[in-house]
C-alpha positions in Angstrom: 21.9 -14.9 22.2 20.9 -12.6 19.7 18.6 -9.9 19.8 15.6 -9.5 17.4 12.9 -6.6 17.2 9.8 -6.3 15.2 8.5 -2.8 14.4 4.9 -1.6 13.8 3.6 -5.0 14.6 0.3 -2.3 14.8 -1.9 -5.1 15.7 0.6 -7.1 17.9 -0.2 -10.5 15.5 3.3 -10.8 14.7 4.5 -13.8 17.1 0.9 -15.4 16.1 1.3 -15.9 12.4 5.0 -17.9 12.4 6.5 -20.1 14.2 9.4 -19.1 16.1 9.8 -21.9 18.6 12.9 -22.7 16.3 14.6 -19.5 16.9 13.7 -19.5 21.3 17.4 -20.8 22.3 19.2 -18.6 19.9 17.3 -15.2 19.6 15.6 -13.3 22.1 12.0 -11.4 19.7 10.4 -8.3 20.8 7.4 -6.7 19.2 6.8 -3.2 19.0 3.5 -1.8 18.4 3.9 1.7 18.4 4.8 3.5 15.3 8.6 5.5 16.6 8.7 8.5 14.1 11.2 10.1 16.2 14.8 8.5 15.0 16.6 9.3 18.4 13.8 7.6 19.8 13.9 4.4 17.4 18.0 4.3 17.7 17.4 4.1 21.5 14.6 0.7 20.9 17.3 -0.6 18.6 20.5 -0.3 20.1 21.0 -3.9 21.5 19.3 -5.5 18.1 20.7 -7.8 16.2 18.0 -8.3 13.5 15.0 -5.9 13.0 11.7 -6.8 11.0 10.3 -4.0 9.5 6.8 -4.2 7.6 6.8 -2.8 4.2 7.4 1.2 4.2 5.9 1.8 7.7 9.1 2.7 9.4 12.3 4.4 6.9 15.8 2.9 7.1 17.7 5.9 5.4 21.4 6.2 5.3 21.7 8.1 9.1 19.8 5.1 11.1 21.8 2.5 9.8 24.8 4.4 10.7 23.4 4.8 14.6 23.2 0.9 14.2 26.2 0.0 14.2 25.2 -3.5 16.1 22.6 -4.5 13.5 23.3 -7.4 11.5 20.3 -8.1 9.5 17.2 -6.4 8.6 14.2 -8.1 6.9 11.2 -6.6 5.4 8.1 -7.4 4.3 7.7 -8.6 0.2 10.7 -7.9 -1.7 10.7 -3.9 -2.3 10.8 -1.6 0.1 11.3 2.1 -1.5 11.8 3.2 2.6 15.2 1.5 2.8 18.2 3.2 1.8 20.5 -0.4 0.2 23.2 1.9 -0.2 23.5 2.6 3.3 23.1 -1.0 4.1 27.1 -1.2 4.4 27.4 -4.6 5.9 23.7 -5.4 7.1 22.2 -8.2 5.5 19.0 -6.9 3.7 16.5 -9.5 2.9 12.6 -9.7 2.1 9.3 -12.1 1.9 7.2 -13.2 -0.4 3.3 -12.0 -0.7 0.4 -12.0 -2.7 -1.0 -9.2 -4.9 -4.5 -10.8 -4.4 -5.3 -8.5 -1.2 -4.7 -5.1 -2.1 -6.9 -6.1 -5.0 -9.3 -7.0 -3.4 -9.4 -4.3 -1.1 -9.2 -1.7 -4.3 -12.8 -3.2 -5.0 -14.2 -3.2 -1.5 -13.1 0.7 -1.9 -14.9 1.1 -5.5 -18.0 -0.5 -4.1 -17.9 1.7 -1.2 -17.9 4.7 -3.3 -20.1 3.7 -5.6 -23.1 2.3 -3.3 -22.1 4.7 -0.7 -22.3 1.5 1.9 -20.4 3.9 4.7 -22.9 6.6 5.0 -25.6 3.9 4.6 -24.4 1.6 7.2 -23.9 5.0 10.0 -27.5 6.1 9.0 -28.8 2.4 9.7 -26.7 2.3 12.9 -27.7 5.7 14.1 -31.5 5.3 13.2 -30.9 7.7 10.5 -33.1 7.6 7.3 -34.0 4.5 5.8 -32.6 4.8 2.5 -30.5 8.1 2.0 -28.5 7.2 -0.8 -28.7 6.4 -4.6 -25.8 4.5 -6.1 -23.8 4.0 -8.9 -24.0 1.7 -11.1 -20.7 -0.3 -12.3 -21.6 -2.1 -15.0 -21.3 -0.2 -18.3 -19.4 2.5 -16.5 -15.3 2.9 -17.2 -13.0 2.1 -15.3 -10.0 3.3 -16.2 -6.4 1.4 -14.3 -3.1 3.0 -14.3 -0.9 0.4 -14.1 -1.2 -3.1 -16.1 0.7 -5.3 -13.6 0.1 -8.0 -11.5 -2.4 -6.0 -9.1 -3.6 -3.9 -12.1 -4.5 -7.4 -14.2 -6.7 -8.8 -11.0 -8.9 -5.6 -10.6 -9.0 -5.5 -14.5 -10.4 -8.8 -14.7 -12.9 -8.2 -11.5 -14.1 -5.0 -13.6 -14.6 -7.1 -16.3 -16.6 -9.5 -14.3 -19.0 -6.9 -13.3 -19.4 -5.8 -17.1 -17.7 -2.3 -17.0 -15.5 -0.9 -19.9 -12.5 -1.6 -18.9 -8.8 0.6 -19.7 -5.2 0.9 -18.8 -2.6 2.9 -19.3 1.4 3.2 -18.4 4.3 4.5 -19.1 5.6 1.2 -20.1 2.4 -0.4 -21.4 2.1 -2.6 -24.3 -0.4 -3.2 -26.9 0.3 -6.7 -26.8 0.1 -7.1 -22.8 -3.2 -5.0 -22.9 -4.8 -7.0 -25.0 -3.7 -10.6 -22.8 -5.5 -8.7 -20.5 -8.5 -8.4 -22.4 -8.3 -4.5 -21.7 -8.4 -1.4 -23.9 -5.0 0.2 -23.8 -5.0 4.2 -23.8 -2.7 6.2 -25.8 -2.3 8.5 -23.1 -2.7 9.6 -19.3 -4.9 12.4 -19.9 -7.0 10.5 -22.8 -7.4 7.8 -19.3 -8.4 10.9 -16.8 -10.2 12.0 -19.5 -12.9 9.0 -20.3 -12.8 7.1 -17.0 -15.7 6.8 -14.7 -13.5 5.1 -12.0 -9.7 5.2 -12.3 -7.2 2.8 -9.8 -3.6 3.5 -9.3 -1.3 0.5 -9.4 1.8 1.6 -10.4 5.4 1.2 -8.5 6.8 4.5 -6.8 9.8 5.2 -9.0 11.2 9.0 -9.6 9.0 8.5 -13.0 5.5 7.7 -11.0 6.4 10.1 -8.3 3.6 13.1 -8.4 2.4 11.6 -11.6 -1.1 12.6 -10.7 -0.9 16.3 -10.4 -3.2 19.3 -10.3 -3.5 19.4 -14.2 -4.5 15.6 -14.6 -6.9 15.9 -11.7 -8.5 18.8 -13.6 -8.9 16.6 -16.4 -11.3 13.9 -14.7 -15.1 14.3 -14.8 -16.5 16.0 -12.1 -18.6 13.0 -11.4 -15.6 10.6 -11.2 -13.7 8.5 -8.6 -9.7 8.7 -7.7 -8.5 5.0 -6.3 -5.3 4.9 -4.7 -4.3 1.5 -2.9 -0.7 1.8 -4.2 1.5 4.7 -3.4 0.6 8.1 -1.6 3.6 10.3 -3.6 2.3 9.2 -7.2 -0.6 11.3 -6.2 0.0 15.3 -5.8 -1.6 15.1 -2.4 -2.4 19.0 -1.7 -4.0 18.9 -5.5 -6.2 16.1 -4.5 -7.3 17.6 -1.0 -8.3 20.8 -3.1 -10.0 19.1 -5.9 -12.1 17.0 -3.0 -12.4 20.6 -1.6 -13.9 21.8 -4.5 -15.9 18.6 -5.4 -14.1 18.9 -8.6 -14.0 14.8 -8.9 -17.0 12.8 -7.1 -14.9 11.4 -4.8 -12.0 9.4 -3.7 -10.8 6.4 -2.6 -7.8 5.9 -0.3 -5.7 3.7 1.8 -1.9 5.0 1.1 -0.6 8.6 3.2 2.1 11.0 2.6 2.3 10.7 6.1 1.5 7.0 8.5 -0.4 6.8 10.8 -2.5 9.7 9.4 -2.4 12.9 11.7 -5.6 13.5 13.6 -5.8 16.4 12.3 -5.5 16.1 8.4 -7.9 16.9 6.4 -8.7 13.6 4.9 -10.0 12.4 8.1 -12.9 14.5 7.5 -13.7 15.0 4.1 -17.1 13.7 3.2 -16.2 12.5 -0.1 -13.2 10.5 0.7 -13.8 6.9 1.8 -10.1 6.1 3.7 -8.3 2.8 5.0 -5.4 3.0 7.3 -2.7 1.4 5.0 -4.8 -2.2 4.7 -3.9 -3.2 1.0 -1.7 -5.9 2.2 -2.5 -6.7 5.5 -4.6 -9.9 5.4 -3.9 -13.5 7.3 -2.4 -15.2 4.2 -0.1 -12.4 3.5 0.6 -12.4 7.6 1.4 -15.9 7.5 4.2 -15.5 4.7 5.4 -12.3 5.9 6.7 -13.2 9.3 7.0 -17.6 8.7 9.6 -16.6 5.5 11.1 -13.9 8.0 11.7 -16.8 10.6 13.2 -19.1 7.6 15.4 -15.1 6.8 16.7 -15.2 10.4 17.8 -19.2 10.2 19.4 -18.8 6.9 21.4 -16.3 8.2 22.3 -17.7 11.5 23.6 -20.5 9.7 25.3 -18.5 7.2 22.7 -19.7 4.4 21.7 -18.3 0.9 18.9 -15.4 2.0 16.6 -13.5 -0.2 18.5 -9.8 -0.4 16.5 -7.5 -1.8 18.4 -5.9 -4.5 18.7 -1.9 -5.4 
Protein backbone atom coordinates (compact mmCIF):
# COMPACT_ATOMS: atom_id res chain seq x y z
CA UNK A 1 0.00 0.00 0.00
CA UNK A 2 1.32 3.25 -0.82
CA UNK A 3 1.16 6.28 0.96
CA UNK A 4 -0.20 9.62 -0.49
CA UNK A 5 -0.46 13.12 1.19
CA UNK A 6 -2.09 16.26 0.03
CA UNK A 7 -0.77 19.62 1.30
CA UNK A 8 -2.58 22.90 1.92
CA UNK A 9 -5.86 21.33 1.01
CA UNK A 10 -6.78 25.04 2.97
CA UNK A 11 -10.35 24.30 2.61
CA UNK A 12 -10.20 20.48 3.11
CA UNK A 13 -12.29 20.07 -0.58
CA UNK A 14 -9.63 17.99 -1.82
CA UNK A 15 -11.19 14.27 -1.51
CA UNK A 16 -14.58 16.07 -2.68
CA UNK A 17 -13.65 17.25 -6.11
CA UNK A 18 -12.04 13.66 -7.61
CA UNK A 19 -12.75 10.47 -7.44
CA UNK A 20 -10.37 8.39 -5.71
CA UNK A 21 -12.41 5.22 -5.05
CA UNK A 22 -10.03 3.84 -7.80
CA UNK A 23 -6.94 4.44 -5.88
CA UNK A 24 -8.70 2.94 -2.06
CA UNK A 25 -6.96 -0.70 -2.34
CA UNK A 26 -3.71 0.54 -3.52
CA UNK A 27 -2.97 3.96 -1.76
CA UNK A 28 -3.79 5.10 1.52
CA UNK A 29 -4.71 9.63 0.96
CA UNK A 30 -4.32 12.12 3.66
CA UNK A 31 -5.17 15.69 3.53
CA UNK A 32 -3.48 18.33 5.25
CA UNK A 33 -4.93 21.64 5.89
CA UNK A 34 -2.51 23.43 7.61
CA UNK A 35 0.07 25.38 5.80
CA UNK A 36 3.75 23.58 7.40
CA UNK A 37 6.28 26.51 6.81
CA UNK A 38 8.69 24.90 9.13
CA UNK A 39 10.74 22.15 6.80
CA UNK A 40 11.72 19.87 9.83
CA UNK A 41 8.18 19.97 10.53
CA UNK A 42 6.91 19.10 6.91
CA UNK A 43 9.88 16.31 6.54
CA UNK A 44 8.36 14.79 9.75
CA UNK A 45 4.29 14.83 7.83
CA UNK A 46 6.15 13.34 4.88
CA UNK A 47 8.36 10.76 5.91
CA UNK A 48 6.21 7.60 5.22
CA UNK A 49 4.76 9.32 1.67
CA UNK A 50 4.92 7.83 -1.28
CA UNK A 51 3.26 10.57 -3.48
CA UNK A 52 2.60 14.19 -2.33
CA UNK A 53 0.10 16.77 -4.03
CA UNK A 54 1.13 20.04 -3.66
CA UNK A 55 -1.19 23.03 -4.91
CA UNK A 56 0.54 25.52 -7.09
CA UNK A 57 3.45 27.50 -5.13
CA UNK A 58 1.70 27.22 -1.64
CA UNK A 59 4.27 24.90 -0.22
CA UNK A 60 8.32 25.02 -1.84
CA UNK A 61 10.00 21.75 -2.90
CA UNK A 62 13.66 23.16 -3.03
CA UNK A 63 16.69 20.99 -3.48
CA UNK A 64 17.10 20.18 0.69
CA UNK A 65 13.36 18.59 1.13
CA UNK A 66 13.63 16.34 -1.59
CA UNK A 67 16.84 15.20 -0.20
CA UNK A 68 15.03 14.56 3.45
CA UNK A 69 12.59 12.52 1.16
CA UNK A 70 14.33 9.97 0.26
CA UNK A 71 10.93 7.60 0.23
CA UNK A 72 9.03 9.92 -2.12
CA UNK A 73 8.36 8.65 -5.42
CA UNK A 74 6.10 11.10 -7.10
CA UNK A 75 5.08 14.54 -6.51
CA UNK A 76 2.22 16.23 -8.51
CA UNK A 77 1.19 19.76 -8.64
CA UNK A 78 -1.36 21.80 -9.53
CA UNK A 79 -1.33 23.25 -13.55
CA UNK A 80 1.87 22.59 -15.21
CA UNK A 81 4.45 25.36 -13.71
CA UNK A 82 5.29 25.54 -10.45
CA UNK A 83 8.33 28.18 -10.01
CA UNK A 84 8.32 26.65 -5.99
CA UNK A 85 9.80 23.35 -7.13
CA UNK A 86 13.37 22.92 -7.57
CA UNK A 87 13.32 19.95 -11.02
CA UNK A 88 16.85 19.80 -10.58
CA UNK A 89 16.61 18.40 -7.32
CA UNK A 90 13.94 16.09 -8.35
CA UNK A 91 16.74 13.24 -8.74
CA UNK A 92 14.49 10.32 -9.23
CA UNK A 93 10.99 11.68 -8.20
CA UNK A 94 8.56 11.69 -10.80
CA UNK A 95 7.32 15.40 -11.22
CA UNK A 96 4.09 15.76 -12.90
CA UNK A 97 1.22 18.55 -13.17
CA UNK A 98 -2.69 19.32 -14.20
CA UNK A 99 -4.38 21.06 -16.39
CA UNK A 100 -6.47 24.38 -15.51
CA UNK A 101 -8.14 27.26 -16.84
CA UNK A 102 -6.96 30.83 -17.09
CA UNK A 103 -10.68 31.93 -17.08
CA UNK A 104 -10.66 32.35 -13.02
CA UNK A 105 -7.98 34.44 -12.10
CA UNK A 106 -9.53 36.62 -14.86
CA UNK A 107 -12.22 36.88 -13.59
CA UNK A 108 -11.26 37.51 -10.21
CA UNK A 109 -8.73 40.40 -11.72
CA UNK A 110 -12.16 42.20 -12.53
CA UNK A 111 -14.12 41.41 -9.38
CA UNK A 112 -10.77 43.25 -7.89
CA UNK A 113 -11.01 46.32 -10.46
CA UNK A 114 -14.62 46.73 -9.73
CA UNK A 115 -14.01 46.64 -6.13
CA UNK A 116 -11.64 49.44 -6.43
CA UNK A 117 -13.32 51.39 -8.58
CA UNK A 118 -17.07 51.33 -6.94
CA UNK A 119 -15.47 50.98 -3.62
CA UNK A 120 -18.25 47.90 -3.05
CA UNK A 121 -16.07 46.83 0.35
CA UNK A 122 -16.30 49.91 2.27
CA UNK A 123 -19.92 50.29 0.94
CA UNK A 124 -21.08 46.87 1.75
CA UNK A 125 -19.30 47.28 5.82
CA UNK A 126 -21.10 50.70 6.01
CA UNK A 127 -24.53 49.01 4.87
CA UNK A 128 -23.81 46.16 7.23
CA UNK A 129 -22.80 48.20 10.16
CA UNK A 130 -25.71 50.90 9.63
CA UNK A 131 -23.09 53.23 8.55
CA UNK A 132 -23.97 56.07 6.10
CA UNK A 133 -26.18 55.50 3.34
CA UNK A 134 -24.10 56.26 0.54
CA UNK A 135 -20.42 57.18 1.47
CA UNK A 136 -18.73 56.61 -1.65
CA UNK A 137 -18.38 58.05 -5.24
CA UNK A 138 -16.97 55.70 -7.79
CA UNK A 139 -15.10 55.46 -10.73
CA UNK A 140 -16.11 55.13 -13.74
CA UNK A 141 -14.50 52.40 -16.27
CA UNK A 142 -15.60 53.10 -19.36
CA UNK A 143 -13.43 55.63 -21.17
CA UNK A 144 -10.75 55.20 -18.51
CA UNK A 145 -7.26 53.21 -19.45
CA UNK A 146 -6.54 50.25 -18.53
CA UNK A 147 -3.24 49.49 -19.04
CA UNK A 148 -2.18 45.13 -18.95
CA UNK A 149 1.26 44.00 -18.46
CA UNK A 150 1.26 40.87 -19.95
CA UNK A 151 -0.52 39.90 -23.43
CA UNK A 152 -1.06 36.18 -22.70
CA UNK A 153 -3.76 33.97 -22.17
CA UNK A 154 -5.02 35.62 -18.82
CA UNK A 155 -3.91 39.11 -20.15
CA UNK A 156 -6.18 38.56 -23.54
CA UNK A 157 -9.49 37.64 -21.33
CA UNK A 158 -9.30 40.79 -19.05
CA UNK A 159 -8.32 42.73 -22.28
CA UNK A 160 -11.29 41.74 -23.94
CA UNK A 161 -13.67 42.17 -20.63
CA UNK A 162 -12.05 45.91 -20.58
CA UNK A 163 -13.07 46.26 -23.93
CA UNK A 164 -16.55 45.11 -23.20
CA UNK A 165 -16.98 47.83 -20.68
CA UNK A 166 -15.70 50.44 -23.28
CA UNK A 167 -12.27 51.41 -21.64
CA UNK A 168 -9.01 52.23 -23.70
CA UNK A 169 -7.42 49.39 -23.60
CA UNK A 170 -3.11 48.75 -23.61
CA UNK A 171 -0.48 46.18 -23.14
CA UNK A 172 2.84 45.99 -22.88
CA UNK A 173 5.81 43.13 -22.43
CA UNK A 174 8.93 42.39 -22.77
CA UNK A 175 8.20 39.99 -25.51
CA UNK A 176 5.10 41.71 -27.06
CA UNK A 177 4.28 41.88 -30.61
CA UNK A 178 2.67 44.32 -32.75
CA UNK A 179 1.04 41.78 -34.59
CA UNK A 180 -0.34 39.71 -31.32
CA UNK A 181 -1.54 43.21 -29.87
CA UNK A 182 -3.40 43.97 -32.57
CA UNK A 183 -5.35 40.08 -32.63
CA UNK A 184 -6.04 41.34 -29.47
CA UNK A 185 -7.72 44.33 -30.50
CA UNK A 186 -5.41 46.24 -27.96
CA UNK A 187 -3.04 49.22 -28.27
CA UNK A 188 0.54 47.96 -27.77
CA UNK A 189 2.97 50.39 -25.72
CA UNK A 190 6.42 51.03 -26.72
CA UNK A 191 7.43 50.93 -23.28
CA UNK A 192 6.83 50.07 -19.45
CA UNK A 193 7.03 53.42 -18.20
CA UNK A 194 5.05 55.03 -21.38
CA UNK A 195 2.18 51.98 -19.80
CA UNK A 196 2.66 53.35 -15.95
CA UNK A 197 2.63 56.45 -17.40
CA UNK A 198 -0.94 56.73 -19.28
CA UNK A 199 -2.89 53.99 -17.43
CA UNK A 200 -5.79 54.57 -15.22
CA UNK A 201 -5.83 50.89 -14.10
CA UNK A 202 -2.84 48.65 -14.83
CA UNK A 203 -3.07 44.42 -14.28
CA UNK A 204 -0.07 42.27 -13.98
CA UNK A 205 -0.12 38.99 -15.84
CA UNK A 206 3.17 38.18 -16.58
CA UNK A 207 5.11 34.74 -15.58
CA UNK A 208 7.74 35.03 -12.71
CA UNK A 209 10.97 34.49 -14.55
CA UNK A 210 14.52 36.21 -13.35
CA UNK A 211 13.35 38.94 -16.20
CA UNK A 212 9.76 39.79 -14.44
CA UNK A 213 11.17 39.37 -11.04
CA UNK A 214 11.01 43.07 -9.23
CA UNK A 215 9.96 44.38 -12.51
CA UNK A 216 7.70 46.84 -10.75
CA UNK A 217 10.03 48.78 -8.72
CA UNK A 218 10.05 52.09 -6.73
CA UNK A 219 10.87 54.18 -9.91
CA UNK A 220 7.94 52.65 -12.12
CA UNK A 221 5.58 53.01 -9.20
CA UNK A 222 6.61 56.73 -9.13
CA UNK A 223 5.66 56.96 -12.57
CA UNK A 224 1.78 56.08 -12.23
CA UNK A 225 -0.80 58.74 -11.60
CA UNK A 226 -1.53 59.50 -8.19
CA UNK A 227 -5.04 58.72 -8.90
CA UNK A 228 -4.33 55.18 -10.34
CA UNK A 229 -4.80 51.48 -9.45
CA UNK A 230 -1.90 48.58 -9.16
CA UNK A 231 -3.59 44.95 -9.96
CA UNK A 232 -1.69 42.09 -9.10
CA UNK A 233 -3.47 38.50 -9.46
CA UNK A 234 -0.18 37.02 -10.89
CA UNK A 235 2.98 36.94 -8.99
CA UNK A 236 3.97 38.78 -5.63
CA UNK A 237 8.01 39.09 -6.54
CA UNK A 238 7.32 40.95 -10.04
CA UNK A 239 6.08 43.62 -7.69
CA UNK A 240 8.91 45.48 -5.36
CA UNK A 241 6.74 44.81 -2.46
CA UNK A 242 8.29 47.39 0.23
CA UNK A 243 8.00 50.08 -2.76
CA UNK A 244 4.47 49.37 -3.08
CA UNK A 245 3.65 49.35 0.83
CA UNK A 246 5.33 52.91 0.75
CA UNK A 247 3.70 54.24 -2.22
CA UNK A 248 0.17 53.03 -0.59
CA UNK A 249 1.67 54.72 2.51
CA UNK A 250 2.08 57.79 0.84
CA UNK A 251 -1.19 57.56 -1.25
CA UNK A 252 1.20 58.04 -4.14
CA UNK A 253 -1.12 55.63 -6.44
CA UNK A 254 -5.05 55.59 -5.58
CA UNK A 255 -4.93 52.21 -4.59
CA UNK A 256 -4.22 48.64 -5.06
CA UNK A 257 -5.44 45.58 -5.80
CA UNK A 258 -4.01 42.27 -4.58
CA UNK A 259 -4.28 38.58 -4.14
CA UNK A 260 -0.52 37.28 -4.58
CA UNK A 261 2.15 37.58 -1.20
CA UNK A 262 5.79 37.59 -0.74
CA UNK A 263 4.82 35.68 2.07
CA UNK A 264 1.40 32.87 2.30
CA UNK A 265 -0.70 32.83 4.40
CA UNK A 266 -0.21 36.63 4.97
CA UNK A 267 1.27 37.48 8.50
CA UNK A 268 -1.32 38.98 10.83
CA UNK A 269 0.65 41.46 11.23
CA UNK A 270 1.71 42.86 7.81
CA UNK A 271 0.89 45.91 6.80
CA UNK A 272 -1.36 45.09 3.88
CA UNK A 273 -3.82 43.71 6.19
CA UNK A 274 -4.64 47.11 7.12
CA UNK A 275 -4.07 49.50 4.56
CA UNK A 276 -7.22 51.39 3.63
CA UNK A 277 -6.44 51.52 0.10
CA UNK A 278 -5.60 48.05 -0.62
CA UNK A 279 -8.54 45.75 -1.50
CA UNK A 280 -6.66 41.95 -0.76
CA UNK A 281 -7.62 38.25 -1.61
CA UNK A 282 -5.95 35.40 0.14
CA UNK A 283 -4.31 33.78 -3.06
CA UNK A 284 -7.96 33.07 -4.81
CA UNK A 285 -7.00 33.58 -8.61
CA UNK A 286 -7.24 30.03 -9.31
CA UNK A 287 -9.23 28.49 -6.77
CA UNK A 288 -12.69 27.97 -8.18
CA UNK A 289 -14.86 24.45 -8.59
CA UNK A 290 -14.00 23.88 -12.26
CA UNK A 291 -10.30 24.42 -11.72
CA UNK A 292 -10.80 22.07 -8.31
CA UNK A 293 -12.35 19.53 -10.31
CA UNK A 294 -9.29 19.22 -12.86
CA UNK A 295 -6.70 19.83 -10.30
CA UNK A 296 -7.13 16.86 -8.06
CA UNK A 297 -9.40 14.29 -10.93
CA UNK A 298 -6.10 14.68 -13.40
CA UNK A 299 -3.90 14.20 -10.15
CA UNK A 300 -5.92 10.81 -9.50
CA UNK A 301 -5.38 9.90 -13.40
CA UNK A 302 -1.16 11.28 -12.31
CA UNK A 303 -1.11 8.70 -9.54
CA UNK A 304 -2.64 5.71 -11.87
CA UNK A 305 -0.40 6.36 -14.64
CA UNK A 306 2.31 5.97 -12.51
CA UNK A 307 1.32 3.01 -10.62
CA UNK A 308 0.99 1.38 -13.73
CA UNK A 309 4.17 2.60 -15.03
CA UNK A 310 2.13 4.91 -17.73
CA UNK A 311 3.16 8.04 -19.79
CA UNK A 312 2.51 11.02 -17.03
CA UNK A 313 2.50 14.76 -17.56
CA UNK A 314 6.20 15.81 -16.12
CA UNK A 315 6.47 19.23 -15.83
CA UNK A 316 9.52 20.19 -17.60
CA UNK A 317 12.46 22.83 -16.31
Amino acid sequence: MKTCVILDDYQGVALKYADWSGLADRVAVTSLREHIADEDVLVDRLADADIVIIMRERTPFPATLFKRLPRLGLLVTSGMRNAAIDLLAAGDVVVCGTGGSSAPPAELTWGLILGLARQIPTENTQLRHNGPWQSTIGIDLQGRRLGIVGLGKIGTRVAHVGQAFGMHVTAWSPNLTAERASAAGVERMASKEELLESSDFVTIHLVLAPTTRGLVGAPELRRMRSSAFLINTSRAAIVDQTALIQALEENRIAGAGLDVFDAEPLPSDHPLRRLPNVLATPHLGYVSEDNYRTYFTEAVEDIEAWLAGSPIRRLSQ
